[in-house]
N, C-alpha and C positions, 0 to 999 in steps of 0.2 A: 244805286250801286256805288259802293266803295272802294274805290279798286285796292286800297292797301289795304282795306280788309282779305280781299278775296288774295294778293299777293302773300299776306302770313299765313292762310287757309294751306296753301298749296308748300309755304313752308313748313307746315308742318306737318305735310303727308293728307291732307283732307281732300276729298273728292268738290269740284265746284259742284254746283247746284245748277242741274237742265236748266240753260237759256245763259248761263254767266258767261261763257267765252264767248257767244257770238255778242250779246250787249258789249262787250268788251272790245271785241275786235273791232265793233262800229265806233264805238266811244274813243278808240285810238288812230282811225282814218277819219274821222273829223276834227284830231288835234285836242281830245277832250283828255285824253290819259298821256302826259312827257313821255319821252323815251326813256329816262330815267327808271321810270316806275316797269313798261313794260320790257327794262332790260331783267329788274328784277324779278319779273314773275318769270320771263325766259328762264332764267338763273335755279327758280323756285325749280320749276319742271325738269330740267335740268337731273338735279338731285330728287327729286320724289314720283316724275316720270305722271302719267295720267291714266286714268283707266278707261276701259273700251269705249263705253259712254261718252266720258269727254275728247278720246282721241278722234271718233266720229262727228261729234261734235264741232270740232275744232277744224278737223279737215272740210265738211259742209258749208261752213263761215266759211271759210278759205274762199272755198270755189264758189258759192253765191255772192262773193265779195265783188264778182264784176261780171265779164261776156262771156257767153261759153259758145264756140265754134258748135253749127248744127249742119251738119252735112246732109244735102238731100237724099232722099232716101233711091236704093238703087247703083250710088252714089260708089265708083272703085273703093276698094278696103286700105283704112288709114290705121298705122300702126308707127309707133316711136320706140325709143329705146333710152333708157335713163341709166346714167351710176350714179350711186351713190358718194364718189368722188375718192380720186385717184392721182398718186404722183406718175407723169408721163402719159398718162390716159388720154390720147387724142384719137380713140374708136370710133366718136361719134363722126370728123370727119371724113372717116373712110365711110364709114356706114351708113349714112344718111342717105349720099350720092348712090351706094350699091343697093341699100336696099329700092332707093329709086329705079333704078335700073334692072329690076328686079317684077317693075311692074308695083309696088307698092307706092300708095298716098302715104308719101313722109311729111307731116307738120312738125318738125323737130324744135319746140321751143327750150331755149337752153339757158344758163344762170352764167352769173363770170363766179371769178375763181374766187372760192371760200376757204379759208385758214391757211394751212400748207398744200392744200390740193389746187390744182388749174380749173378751171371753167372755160367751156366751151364758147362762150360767146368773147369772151377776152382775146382768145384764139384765134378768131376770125375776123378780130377788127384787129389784126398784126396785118392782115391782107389789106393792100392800098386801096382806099375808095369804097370797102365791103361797109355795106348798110346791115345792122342786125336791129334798127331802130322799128320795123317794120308793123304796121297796123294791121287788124283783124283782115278788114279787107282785100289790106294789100298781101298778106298771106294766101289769104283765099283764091286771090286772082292768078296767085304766081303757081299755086299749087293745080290749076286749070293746065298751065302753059307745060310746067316740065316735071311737076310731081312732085317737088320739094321745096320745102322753104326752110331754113335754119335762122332761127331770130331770140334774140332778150326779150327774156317776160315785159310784156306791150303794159301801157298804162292802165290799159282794161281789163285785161284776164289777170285774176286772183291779184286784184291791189295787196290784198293783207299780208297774203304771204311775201310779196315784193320788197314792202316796209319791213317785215321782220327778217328775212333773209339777209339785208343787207345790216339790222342791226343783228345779229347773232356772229355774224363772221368777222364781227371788232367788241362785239362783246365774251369770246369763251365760253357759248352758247350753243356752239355748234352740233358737239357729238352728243345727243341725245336721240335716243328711238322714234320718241312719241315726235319731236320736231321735223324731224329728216321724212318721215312717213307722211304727217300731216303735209309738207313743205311740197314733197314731188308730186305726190296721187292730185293736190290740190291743181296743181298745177298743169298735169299729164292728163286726167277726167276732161278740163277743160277744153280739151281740142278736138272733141269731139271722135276720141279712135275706136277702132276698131276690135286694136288688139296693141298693146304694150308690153314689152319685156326690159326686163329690169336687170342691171349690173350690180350686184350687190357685195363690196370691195370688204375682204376680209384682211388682214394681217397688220404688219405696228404701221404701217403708214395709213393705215383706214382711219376713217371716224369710227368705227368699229371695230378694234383689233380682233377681237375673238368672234372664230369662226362661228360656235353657238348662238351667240349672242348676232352675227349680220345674219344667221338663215334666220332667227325670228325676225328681223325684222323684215325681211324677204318675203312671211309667211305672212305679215301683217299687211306687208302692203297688197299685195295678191288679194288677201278680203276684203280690202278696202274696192278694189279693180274690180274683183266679182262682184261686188256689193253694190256696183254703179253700170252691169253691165257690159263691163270692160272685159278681155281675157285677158288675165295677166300673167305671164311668167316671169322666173326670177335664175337668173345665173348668179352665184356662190363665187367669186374669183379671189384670185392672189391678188395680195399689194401688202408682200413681204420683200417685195425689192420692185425697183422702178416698173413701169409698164416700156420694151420697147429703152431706147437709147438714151433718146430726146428730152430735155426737162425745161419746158418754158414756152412762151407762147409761139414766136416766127419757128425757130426749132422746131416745132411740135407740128406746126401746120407743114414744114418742109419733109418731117418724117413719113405723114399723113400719104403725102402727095408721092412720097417714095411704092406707098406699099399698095398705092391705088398704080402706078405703073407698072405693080409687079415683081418689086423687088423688097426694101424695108424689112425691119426685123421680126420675125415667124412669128413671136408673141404677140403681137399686134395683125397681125395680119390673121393667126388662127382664130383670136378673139372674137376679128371683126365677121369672119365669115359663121363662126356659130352662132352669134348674136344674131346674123341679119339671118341665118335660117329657122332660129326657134321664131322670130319674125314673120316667117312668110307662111308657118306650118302654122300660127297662132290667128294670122288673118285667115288662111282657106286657100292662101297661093299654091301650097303644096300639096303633097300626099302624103307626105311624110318627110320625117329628119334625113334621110336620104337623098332623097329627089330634092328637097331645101337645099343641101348643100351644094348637091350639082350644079344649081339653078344659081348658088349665090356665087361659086364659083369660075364658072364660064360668063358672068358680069363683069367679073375682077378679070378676068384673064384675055376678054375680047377687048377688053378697053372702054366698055360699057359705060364702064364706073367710071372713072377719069375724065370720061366725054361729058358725063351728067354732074361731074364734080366743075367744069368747065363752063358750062349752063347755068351753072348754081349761080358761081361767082358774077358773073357778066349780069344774071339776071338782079343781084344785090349790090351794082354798083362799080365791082371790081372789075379788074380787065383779064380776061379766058386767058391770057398769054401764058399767065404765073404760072398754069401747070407745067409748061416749057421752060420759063427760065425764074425758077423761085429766088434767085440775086435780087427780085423786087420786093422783097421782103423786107421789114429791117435787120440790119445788121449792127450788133455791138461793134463799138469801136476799139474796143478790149478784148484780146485772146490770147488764151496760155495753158500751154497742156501741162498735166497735172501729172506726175511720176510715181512709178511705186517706190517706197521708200525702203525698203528693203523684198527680198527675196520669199516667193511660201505661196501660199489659196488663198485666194480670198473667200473671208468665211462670211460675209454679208454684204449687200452694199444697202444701206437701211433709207428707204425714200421718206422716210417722215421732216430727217434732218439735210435731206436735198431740196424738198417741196420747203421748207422755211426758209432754206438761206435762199431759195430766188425770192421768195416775198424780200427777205431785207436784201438782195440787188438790185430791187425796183421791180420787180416781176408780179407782184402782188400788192394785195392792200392793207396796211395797218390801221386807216380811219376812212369812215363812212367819204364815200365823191372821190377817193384817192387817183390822182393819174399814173398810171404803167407804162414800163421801159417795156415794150414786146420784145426788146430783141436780147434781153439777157436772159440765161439760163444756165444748164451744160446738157452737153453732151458726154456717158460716159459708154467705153466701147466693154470694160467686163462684164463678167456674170459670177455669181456665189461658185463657187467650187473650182474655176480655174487656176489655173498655175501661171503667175506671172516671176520676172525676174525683175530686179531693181534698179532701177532707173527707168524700165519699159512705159509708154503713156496707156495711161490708163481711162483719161477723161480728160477733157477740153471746157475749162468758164468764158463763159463770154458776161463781157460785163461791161458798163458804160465809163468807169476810169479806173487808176490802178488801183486805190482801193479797195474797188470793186472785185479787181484779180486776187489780191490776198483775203480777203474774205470767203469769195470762191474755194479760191486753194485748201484755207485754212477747213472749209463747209467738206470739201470734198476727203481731205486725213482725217474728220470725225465720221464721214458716211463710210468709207471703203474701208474694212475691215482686212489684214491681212493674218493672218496663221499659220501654222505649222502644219496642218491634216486638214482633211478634208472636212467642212462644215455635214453639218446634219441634214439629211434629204429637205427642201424645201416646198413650200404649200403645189399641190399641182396648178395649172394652169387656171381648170372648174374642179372647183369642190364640189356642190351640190349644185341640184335642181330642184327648184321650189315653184310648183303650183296648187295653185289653192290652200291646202294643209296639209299637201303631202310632200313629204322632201325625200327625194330621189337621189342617193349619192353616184357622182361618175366615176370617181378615180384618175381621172385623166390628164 
């Protein structure tokens, strides 16, 4: 095998040949192909995308690349929930604990943050002491005790896509169909579930702006799920403006923790509990999208979730206390509210150039190993269509020095758009619902 053969193949639109990506894939976990080379075929696929064949292909590699969790049979139903990635998306900590609480096996393995979106395991090591280093084992064991385990892809499940994920999200790599499909299902098959449903983020802050273009890939992944076994459904969402207030890692776990006690912003909080109900209706917990809701609801509101989000942590290291006093988080040393500059609506507030300017305040990563500031972000409090007056605060940077503030600042006058009239209706909450090949619109 030649791999800069097979790298110009794919530049120029050619299909590889049965057997070339998994040789490949091998050939590049033993050090045999630089990352140089397979930043370039990334790049290739990228622009000429793959066909059914090698997309199946490529995700099979993936997940024979290492351990796959095998739950005894008889075994409570284990079910996750993945996005596709999102500015202010910290669902999955509300969700993991509720759908715990809920009576479902949550194995929630999770990635750190990619491009301008956050990653969930970044998230959870803002929490003092929180282990997401966690072994097949020690998953298995913890998932005995309290139902849940939240951990970074383990040295063992899907090596390949570990290597690659982390070289796409400093290569430019990232937004392609065939990679984002191949990367999760590889990933999500491995844990042996039950049942997975899928967040799949449409609008300008997506890796997928166009709503067409995230329900195919919604629809691909779902066959890939059925094609292993898996039931898979897929949610359609917004991410035409932030998810929720918060934008950054300690922020984000603080916002998390707000709406697991009941309060925190509606969009986050309606998210978490649809998700955790097409969840419970996809394992067999329910009867239906009705009785799910109720069931996910009265978790959230008895304090269920909070109790098991309290469990989690202590069980991974951390101390239960934080859901009490989240001041043990970090906090930036820098904060400065952010003003409307003149009077009108705001007609957008666009998260793609929010989710950036926290990678450059240290919130993210620009090169492979990079270390994160957890505690800078913002916080901003509008929404598209209201009516502010000038000078009102409009958002809050937290940032580790001053420069950090004017950067902020400066990040926050290109995201918050103000105008004269009111902006153009925006994406609803779910767009579609995607199982198997059928896409379902909700309007809602």
């Amino acid at each position: 095998m030649h791999f800069p053969t097979l790298i110009a193949r794919k530049r120029d639109g050619q299909p590889l040949a049965p057997g070339a990506w998994r040789a490949s894939l091998a050939a590049y976990l033993d050090g045999g192909i630089p990352e140089y080379q397979m930043a370039a075929m990334l790049m290739a696929v990228v622009w000429r995308g793959l066909t059914d064949a090698e997309l199946a292909e490529l995700t099979l590699a993936m997940l024979e690349s290492g351990e796959r969790a095998r739950p005894a049979a008889g075994s409570a139903p284990r079910a996750d929930k993945h996005s596709t990635g999102g500015v202010g998306d910290k669902i999955s900590l509300v969700l993991a604990p509720l759908a715990a609480a809920c009576g479902l096996v949550v194995p929630m393995m999770s990635g750190r943050g990619l491009g301008h979106t956050g990653g969930t395991t970044d998230k959870l090591e803002a929490i003092p002491g929180f282990r997401t280093d966690l072994t097949l084992p020690e998953v298995e064991a913890q998932l005995a005790r309290i139902g849940v385990a939240m951990f970074g892809q383990t040295e063992t499940i899907a090596p390949a896509d570990r290597r690659l994920y982390a070289l796409r999200d400093v290569t430019g790599t990232v937004p392609s169909l065939p990679l984002i499909a191949a990367s999760i299902m590889s990933k999500k098959l491995a844990e042996g579930l039950t049942a997975l449903v899928l967040d799949v983020k449409a609008g300008s802050g997506a890796f997928l702006p166009d709503p067409a273009e995230a329900t195919e890939l919604a629809r691909v992944m779902c066959r890939l799920g059925a094609a292993h076994g898996c039931r898979t459904t897929a949610l359609v969402t917004a991410m035409d403006r932030p998810l929720g207030r918060a934008i950054g890692n300690a922020l984000e776990v603080e916002e998390a923790l707000l709406v697991l006690d009941g309060e925190g912003p509606a969009d986050v909080r309606e998210l978490s509990l649809q998700l955790t109900a097409e969840m419970l209706v996809a394992a067999g917990l329910a009867r239906g999208p009705e009785a799910a809701r109720e069931q996910a609801e009265e978790a959230l509101g008895s304090g269920a979730a909070l109790e098991r989000f309290a469990q989690l942590i202590e069980a991974q290291g951390g101390s239960p206390a934080l859901v009490d006093d989240p001041a043990a988080l970090p906090q930036a040393r820098e904060v400065e509210l952010f003003e409307a500059p003149r009077a009108g609506v705001v007609a957008r507030v666009e998260p793609r150039a929010l989710g950036e300017a926290v990678v450059a305040l240290g919130g993210g990563r620009r090169a492979l190993g990079e270390a994160i500031d957890h505690s800078v972000g913002f916080v901003v409090s509008v929404r598209p269509g209201q009516r502010v007056q000038q000078g009102e605060p409009l958002a809050s940077v937290f940032a580790r020095d001053p420069a950090g503030i004017a950067e902020g600042l400066a990040a926050l006058g290109r995201a918050i758009v103000i105008g004269d009239a009111a902006p153009g209706p925006a994406l609803p909450l779910v767009l579609d619902r995607v199982a198997a090949i059928d896409v379902e619109p909700t309007g809602s």
